[in-house]
C-alpha positions as CSV (number, residue, x, y, z in Angstrom):
1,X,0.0,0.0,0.0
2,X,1.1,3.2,-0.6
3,X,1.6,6.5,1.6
4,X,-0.8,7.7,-0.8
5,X,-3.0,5.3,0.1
6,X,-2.6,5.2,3.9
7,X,-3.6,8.8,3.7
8,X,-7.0,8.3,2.2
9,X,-7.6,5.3,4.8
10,X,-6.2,7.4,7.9
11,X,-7.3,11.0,7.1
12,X,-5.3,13.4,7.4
13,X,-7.0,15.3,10.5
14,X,-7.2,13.7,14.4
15,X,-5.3,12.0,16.5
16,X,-7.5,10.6,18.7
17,X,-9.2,8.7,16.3
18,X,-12.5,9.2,17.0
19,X,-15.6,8.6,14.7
20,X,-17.2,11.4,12.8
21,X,-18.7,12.3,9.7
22,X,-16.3,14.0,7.3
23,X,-17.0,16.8,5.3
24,X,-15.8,17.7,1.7
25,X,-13.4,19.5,3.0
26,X,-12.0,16.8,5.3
27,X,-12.1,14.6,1.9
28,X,-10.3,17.4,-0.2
29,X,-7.7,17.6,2.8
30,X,-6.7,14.0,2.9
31,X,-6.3,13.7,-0.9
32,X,-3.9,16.8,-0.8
33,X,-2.0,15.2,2.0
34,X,-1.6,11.9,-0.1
35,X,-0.3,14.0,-3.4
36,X,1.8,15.4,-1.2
37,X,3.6,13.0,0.7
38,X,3.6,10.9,-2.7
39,X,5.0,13.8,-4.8
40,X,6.7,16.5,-2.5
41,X,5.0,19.4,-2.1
42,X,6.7,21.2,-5.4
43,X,5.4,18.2,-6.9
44,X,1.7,18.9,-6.8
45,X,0.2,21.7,-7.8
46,X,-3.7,22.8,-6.9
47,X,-5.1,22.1,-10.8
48,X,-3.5,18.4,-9.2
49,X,-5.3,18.0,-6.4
50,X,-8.7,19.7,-8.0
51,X,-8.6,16.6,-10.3
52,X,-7.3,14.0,-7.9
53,X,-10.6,14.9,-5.5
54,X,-13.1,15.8,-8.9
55,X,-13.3,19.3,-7.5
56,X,-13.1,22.4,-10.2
57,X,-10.9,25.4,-9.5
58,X,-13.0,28.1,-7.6
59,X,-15.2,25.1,-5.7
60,X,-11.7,24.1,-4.7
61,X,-10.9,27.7,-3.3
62,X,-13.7,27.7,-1.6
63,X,-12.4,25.5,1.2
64,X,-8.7,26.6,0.7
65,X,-7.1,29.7,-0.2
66,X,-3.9,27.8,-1.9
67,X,-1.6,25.0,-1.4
68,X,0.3,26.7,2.1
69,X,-3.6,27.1,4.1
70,X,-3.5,23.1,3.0
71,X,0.0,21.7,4.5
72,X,-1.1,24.2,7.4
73,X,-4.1,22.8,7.9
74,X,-3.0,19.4,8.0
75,X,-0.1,20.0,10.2
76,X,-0.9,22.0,13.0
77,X,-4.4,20.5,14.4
78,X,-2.0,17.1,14.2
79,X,0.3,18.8,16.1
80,X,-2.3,19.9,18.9
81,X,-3.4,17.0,18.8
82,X,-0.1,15.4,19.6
83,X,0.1,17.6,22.5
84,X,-3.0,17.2,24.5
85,X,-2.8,13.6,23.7
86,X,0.2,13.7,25.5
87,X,-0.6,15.3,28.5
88,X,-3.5,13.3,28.8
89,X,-1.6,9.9,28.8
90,X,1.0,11.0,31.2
91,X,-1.5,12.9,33.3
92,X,-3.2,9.8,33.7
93,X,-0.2,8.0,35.6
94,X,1.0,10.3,38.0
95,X,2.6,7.8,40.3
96,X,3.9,5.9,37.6
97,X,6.3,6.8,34.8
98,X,6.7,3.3,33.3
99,X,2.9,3.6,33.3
100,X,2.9,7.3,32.1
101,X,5.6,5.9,29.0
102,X,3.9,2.8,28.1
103,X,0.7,5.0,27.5
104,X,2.4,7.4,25.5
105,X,4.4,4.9,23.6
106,X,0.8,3.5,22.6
107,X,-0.8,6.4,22.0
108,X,2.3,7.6,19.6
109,X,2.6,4.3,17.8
110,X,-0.8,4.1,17.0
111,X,-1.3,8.4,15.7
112,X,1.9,7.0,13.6
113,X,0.5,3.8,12.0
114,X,-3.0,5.7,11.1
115,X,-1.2,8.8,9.7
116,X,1.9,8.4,7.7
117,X,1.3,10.5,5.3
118,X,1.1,13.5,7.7
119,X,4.7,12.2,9.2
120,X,6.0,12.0,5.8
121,X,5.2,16.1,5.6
122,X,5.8,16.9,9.1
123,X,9.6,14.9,7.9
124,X,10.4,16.8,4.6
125,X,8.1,19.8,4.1
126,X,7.3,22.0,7.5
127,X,9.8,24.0,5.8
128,X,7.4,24.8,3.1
129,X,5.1,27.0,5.4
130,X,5.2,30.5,6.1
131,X,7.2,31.4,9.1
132,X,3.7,32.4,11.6
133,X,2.1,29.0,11.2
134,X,5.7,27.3,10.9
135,X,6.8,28.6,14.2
136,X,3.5,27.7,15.8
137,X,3.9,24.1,14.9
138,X,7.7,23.9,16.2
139,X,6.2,25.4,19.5
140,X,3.7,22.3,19.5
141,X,6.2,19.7,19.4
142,X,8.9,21.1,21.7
143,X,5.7,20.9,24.2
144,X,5.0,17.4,23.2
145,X,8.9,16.4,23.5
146,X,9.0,18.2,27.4
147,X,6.2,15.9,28.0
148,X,7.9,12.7,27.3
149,X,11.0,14.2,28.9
150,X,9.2,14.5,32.0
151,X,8.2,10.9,31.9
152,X,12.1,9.8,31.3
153,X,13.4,12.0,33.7
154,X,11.4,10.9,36.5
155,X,11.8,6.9,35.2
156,X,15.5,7.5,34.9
157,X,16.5,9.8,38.4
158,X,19.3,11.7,37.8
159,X,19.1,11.7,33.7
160,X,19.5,15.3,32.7
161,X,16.5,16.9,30.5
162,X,19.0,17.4,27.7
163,X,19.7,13.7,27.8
164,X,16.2,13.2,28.4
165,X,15.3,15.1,25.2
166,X,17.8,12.9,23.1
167,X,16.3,9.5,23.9
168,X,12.7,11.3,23.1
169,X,14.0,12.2,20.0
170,X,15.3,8.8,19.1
171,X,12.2,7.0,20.1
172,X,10.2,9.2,18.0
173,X,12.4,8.3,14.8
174,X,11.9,4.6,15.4
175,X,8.3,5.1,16.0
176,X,8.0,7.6,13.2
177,X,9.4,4.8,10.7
178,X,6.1,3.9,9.2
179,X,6.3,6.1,5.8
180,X,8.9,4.2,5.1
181,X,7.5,0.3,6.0
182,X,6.3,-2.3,3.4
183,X,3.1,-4.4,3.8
184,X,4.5,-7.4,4.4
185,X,3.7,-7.4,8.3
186,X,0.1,-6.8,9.4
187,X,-0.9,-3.7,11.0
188,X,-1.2,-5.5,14.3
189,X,2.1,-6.6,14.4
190,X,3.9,-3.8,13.2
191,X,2.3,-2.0,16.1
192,X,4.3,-4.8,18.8
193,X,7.4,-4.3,16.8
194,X,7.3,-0.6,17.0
195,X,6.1,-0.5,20.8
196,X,8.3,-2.8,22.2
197,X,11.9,-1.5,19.9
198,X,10.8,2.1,21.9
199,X,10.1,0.4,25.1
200,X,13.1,-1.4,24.9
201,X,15.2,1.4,24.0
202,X,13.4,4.1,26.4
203,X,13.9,1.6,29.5
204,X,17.6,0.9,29.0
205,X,20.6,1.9,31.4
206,X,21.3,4.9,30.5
207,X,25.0,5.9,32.8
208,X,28.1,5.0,31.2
């Protein structure tokens, strides 16, 4: 299956993945997202995307000024997203940061293996947006990092946040991985594999 592909089935919007109707715009959204991580951004241009979701020029306006309000709009409520699902998993261990990282390993791997067409752009293009929107979305995700480095920090006493922040960073490009893996393992289990390499990794000594 293609990332293409994957887009259409995930959608590009939530993280959460809860069930509701989605509009035209939703629809238009995910198709762009799909060219995109397919193509490259330079690669796809709106007449593209007009055809691709059988949508003429000015109805396709309608819902989006241009090709920036698109990637913007697929990007930063996945980054909010990110953020409060965050919280929320390692609010709800407060006693327990191998609980707290456990929940937030799920909750990643799964936001990761429903949407990795938006990883694929938040990988190679966040540096097509304008700087406003751009700036907002790097402000997102240093949140969501802090959040897992609070978790490590307290699982690992004595592990400096800067440390902290590095083994975030590596779990996240493990768990992140899924633009970039074949169909030849089932959903289910590429979820095991993925949760337990981070676990494994997260939990390990980390003194010299």
């Amino acid at each position: 299956m293609t990332v293409e592909q994957q887009a259409a089935r995930g959608g590009a919007n939530g993280v959460t993945g809860t069930t509701r109707r989605r509009s035209r715009r939703d629809e238009i959204l995910d198709i762009a997202v799909g060219l995109f991580a397919a193509r490259g951004y330079h690669g796809v241009s709106m007449d593209d995307i007009g055809a691709a979701a059988g949508v003429t020029g000015p109805a396709l306006y309608h819902h989006f000024a241009g090709k920036e309000a698109m990637l913007a709009a697929a990007l930063i409520p996945v980054s909010e997203g990110l953020l409060a699902g965050g919280r929320e998993r390692a609010a709800g261990h407060p006693d327990d940061p191998r609980g707290a990282l456990e929940s937030l390993i799920d909750f990643h791997v799964d936001f990761a293996l429903a949407h990795p067409a938006v990883i694929a752009l938040h990988l190679n293009e966040l540096d097509r947006l304008p700087e406003e929107p751009r700036r907002m979305i790097r402000r997102l995700q240093r949140l969501y990092v802090e959040e897992w480095v609070t978790v490590l920090t307290a699982l690992h006493p004595g592990l400096p946040a800067g440390e902290a922040r590095v083994l975030a960073h590596a779990a996240f490009g493990l768990m992140n991985s899924t633009p970039f893996l074949g169909g030849e393992v089932d959903r289910q289990r590429r979820a095991e594999l993925l949760r337990g390499a981070t676990l494994a990794a997260l939990l390990a000594r980390t003194d010299s």
